[in-house]
C-alpha positions as CSV (number, residue, x, y, z in Angstrom):
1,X,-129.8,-62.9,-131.9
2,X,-129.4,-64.4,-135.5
3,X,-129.5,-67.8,-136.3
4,X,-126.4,-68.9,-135.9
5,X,-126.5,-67.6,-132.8
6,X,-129.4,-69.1,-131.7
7,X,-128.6,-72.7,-133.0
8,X,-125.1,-72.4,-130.9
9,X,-127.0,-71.7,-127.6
10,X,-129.4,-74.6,-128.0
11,X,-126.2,-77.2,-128.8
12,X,-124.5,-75.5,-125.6
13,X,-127.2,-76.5,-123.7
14,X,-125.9,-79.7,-121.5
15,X,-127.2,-81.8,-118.7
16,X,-125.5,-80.7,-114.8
17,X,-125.3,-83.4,-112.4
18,X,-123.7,-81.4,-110.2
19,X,-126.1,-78.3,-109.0
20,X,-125.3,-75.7,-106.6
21,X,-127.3,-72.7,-104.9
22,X,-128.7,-70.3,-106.0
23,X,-132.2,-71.8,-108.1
24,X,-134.1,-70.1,-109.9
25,X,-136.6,-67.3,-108.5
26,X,-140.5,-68.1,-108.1
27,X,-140.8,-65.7,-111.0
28,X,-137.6,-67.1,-113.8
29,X,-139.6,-69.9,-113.0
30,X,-142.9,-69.0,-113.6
31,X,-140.8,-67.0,-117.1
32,X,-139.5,-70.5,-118.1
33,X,-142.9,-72.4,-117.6
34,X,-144.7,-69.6,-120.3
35,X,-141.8,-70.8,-122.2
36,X,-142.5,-74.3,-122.0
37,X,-146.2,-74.0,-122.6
38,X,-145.6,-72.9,-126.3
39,X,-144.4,-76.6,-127.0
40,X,-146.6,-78.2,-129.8
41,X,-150.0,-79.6,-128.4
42,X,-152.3,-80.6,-130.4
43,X,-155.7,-79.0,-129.9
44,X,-154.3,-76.9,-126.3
45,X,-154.8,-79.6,-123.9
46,X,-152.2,-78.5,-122.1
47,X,-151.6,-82.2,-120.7
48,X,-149.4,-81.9,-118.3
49,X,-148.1,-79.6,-115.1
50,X,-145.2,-78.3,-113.3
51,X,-144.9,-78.9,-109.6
52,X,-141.9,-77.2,-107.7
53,X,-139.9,-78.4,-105.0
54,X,-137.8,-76.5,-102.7
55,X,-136.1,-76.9,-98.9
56,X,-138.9,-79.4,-97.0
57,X,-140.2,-80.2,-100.2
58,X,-137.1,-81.9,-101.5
59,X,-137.2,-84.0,-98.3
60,X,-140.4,-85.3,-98.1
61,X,-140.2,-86.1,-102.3
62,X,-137.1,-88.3,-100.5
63,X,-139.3,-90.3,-98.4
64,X,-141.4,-91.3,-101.1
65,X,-138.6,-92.3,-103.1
66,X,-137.8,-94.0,-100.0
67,X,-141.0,-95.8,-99.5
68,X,-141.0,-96.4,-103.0
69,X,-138.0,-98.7,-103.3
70,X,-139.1,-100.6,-100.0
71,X,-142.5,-101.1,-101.6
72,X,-140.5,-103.1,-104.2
73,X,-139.0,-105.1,-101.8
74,X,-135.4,-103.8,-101.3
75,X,-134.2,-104.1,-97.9
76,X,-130.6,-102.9,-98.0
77,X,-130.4,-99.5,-95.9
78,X,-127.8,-98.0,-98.1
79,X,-129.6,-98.0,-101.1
80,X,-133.0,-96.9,-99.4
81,X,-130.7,-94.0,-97.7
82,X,-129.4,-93.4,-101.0
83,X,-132.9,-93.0,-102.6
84,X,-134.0,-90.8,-99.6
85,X,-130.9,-88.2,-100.2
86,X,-131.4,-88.6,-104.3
87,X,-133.8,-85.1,-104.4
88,X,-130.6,-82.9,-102.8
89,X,-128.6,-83.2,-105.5
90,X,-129.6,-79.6,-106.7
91,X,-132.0,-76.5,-104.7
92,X,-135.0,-77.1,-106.5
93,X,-136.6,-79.8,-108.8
94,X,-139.2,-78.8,-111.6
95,X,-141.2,-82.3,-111.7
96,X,-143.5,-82.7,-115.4
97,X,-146.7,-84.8,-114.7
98,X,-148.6,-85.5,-117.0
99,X,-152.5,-84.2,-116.9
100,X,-153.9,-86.9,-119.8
101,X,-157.2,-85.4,-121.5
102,X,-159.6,-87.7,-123.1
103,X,-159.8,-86.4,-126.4
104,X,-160.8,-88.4,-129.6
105,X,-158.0,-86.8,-131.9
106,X,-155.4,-87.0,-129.7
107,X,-154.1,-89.9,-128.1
108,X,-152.7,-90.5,-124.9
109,X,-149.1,-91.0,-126.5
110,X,-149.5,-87.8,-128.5
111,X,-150.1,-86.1,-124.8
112,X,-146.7,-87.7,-123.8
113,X,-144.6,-86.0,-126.7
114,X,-146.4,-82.6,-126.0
115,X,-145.1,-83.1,-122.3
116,X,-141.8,-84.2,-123.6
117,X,-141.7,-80.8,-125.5
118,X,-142.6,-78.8,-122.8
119,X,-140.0,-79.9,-120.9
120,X,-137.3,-79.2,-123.3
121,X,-138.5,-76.0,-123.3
122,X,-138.2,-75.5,-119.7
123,X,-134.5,-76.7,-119.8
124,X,-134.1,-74.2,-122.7
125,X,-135.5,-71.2,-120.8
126,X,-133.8,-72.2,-117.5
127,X,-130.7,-72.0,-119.5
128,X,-131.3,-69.0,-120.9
129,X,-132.0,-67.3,-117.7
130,X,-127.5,-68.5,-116.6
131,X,-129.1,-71.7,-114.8
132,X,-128.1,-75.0,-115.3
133,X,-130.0,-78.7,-115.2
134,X,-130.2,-81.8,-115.7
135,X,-133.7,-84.1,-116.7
136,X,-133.9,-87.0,-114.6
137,X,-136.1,-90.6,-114.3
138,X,-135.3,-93.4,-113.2
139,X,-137.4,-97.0,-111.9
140,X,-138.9,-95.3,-108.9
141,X,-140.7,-92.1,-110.6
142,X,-144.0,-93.7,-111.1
143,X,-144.3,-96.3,-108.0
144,X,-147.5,-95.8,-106.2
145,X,-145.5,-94.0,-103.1
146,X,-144.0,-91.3,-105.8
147,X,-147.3,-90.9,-107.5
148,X,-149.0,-90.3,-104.1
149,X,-146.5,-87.9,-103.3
150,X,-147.9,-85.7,-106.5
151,X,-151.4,-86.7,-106.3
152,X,-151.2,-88.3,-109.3
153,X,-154.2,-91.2,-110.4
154,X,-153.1,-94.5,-111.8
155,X,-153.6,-93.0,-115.5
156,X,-151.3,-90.2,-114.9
157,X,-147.2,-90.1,-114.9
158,X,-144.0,-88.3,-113.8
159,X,-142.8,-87.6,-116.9
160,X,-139.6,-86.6,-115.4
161,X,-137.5,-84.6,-112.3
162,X,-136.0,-81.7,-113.8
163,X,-132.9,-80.6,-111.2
164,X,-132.2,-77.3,-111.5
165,X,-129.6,-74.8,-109.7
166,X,-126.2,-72.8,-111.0
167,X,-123.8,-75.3,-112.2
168,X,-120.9,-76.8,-109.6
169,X,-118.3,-77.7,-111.9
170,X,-117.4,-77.3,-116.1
171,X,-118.3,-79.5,-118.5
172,X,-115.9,-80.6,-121.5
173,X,-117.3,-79.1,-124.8
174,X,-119.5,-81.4,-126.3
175,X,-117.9,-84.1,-129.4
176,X,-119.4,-83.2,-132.7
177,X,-122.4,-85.4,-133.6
178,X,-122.3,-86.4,-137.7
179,X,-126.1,-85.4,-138.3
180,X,-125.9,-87.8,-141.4
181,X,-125.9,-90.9,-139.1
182,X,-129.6,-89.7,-137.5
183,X,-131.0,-88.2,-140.8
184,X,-132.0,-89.2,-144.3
185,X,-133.8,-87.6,-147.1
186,X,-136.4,-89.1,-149.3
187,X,-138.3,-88.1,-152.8
């Protein structure tokens, strides 16, 4: 692959909402985590983890979503139905938490990017590999009842729900982005 090449795979690259059957394999996913474990991190500390959710998995990560938005109060069944069906949108869901080291050169929000990274090398690799995803958040990822779910402490986050399956539908190509509007050069 030359250059070229490679820079017009990584701009084809573009968020699925809609995600269909068949996910990734135990082992493309195991391939795209290596991948995503090469992201810049500053002395290894390799803050952060992968946990994947399948079939009952994607249910019960519903009910804690579920419980989640009735912790904060919301009593209208529609939207806590809608939160419980929210993890079906796609066969499996790659969730990045975070796995914060205490380390005196490298702060907590420096662990964050590193994560951050990681997971955009996961999307890269799952792409790659002919599957499609999209990188979700949202209000509820980091309520108690969600946190549980991952056995995550208070200091610890869900950096994000990373849907993945074969894509359900085409996207338009994306609009050219004027680079000079996000970049300028100094010295």
């Amino acid at each position: 692959m030359n250059t070229q090449q490679i820079f017009d795979f990584i701009t084809s690259r573009r968020s699925m909402g809609r995600l269909l059957s068949p996910a990734p394999t135990h082992t493309q996913v195991r391939d795209a985590v290596k991948i995503a474990l090469t992201a810049p991190d500053h002395k290894m500390l390799r803050p952060y983890r992968f946990v994947v959710l399948e079939n009952q998995a994607l249910d019960d990560l519903g009910l804690a979503l579920y419980q989640a938005l009735l912790d904060k109060g919301e009593t209208d069944q529609t939207a806590l139905d809608k939160a419980k069906m929210l993890p079906k949108r796609a066969p499996m869901i790659i969730t990045c938490v975070t796995d914060y080291k205490n380390h005196p050169k490298v702060p907590k929000f420096e662990q964050l990017l590193s994560a951050g990274a990681g997971v955009q090398n996961l999307l890269l690799a799952l792409e790659a590999q002919g599957f499609a995803s999209v990188w979700r958040s949202g209000d509820l990822m980091n309520e108690v009842a969600v946190k549980n779910f991952f056995n995550l402490n208070e200091q610890n986050d869900v950096v994000g729900f990373i849907y993945v399956g074969t894509k359900g539908a085409e996207l338009p190509e994306r609009k050219p982005i004027n680079v000079d509007d996000f970049v300028s050069f100094q010295g």
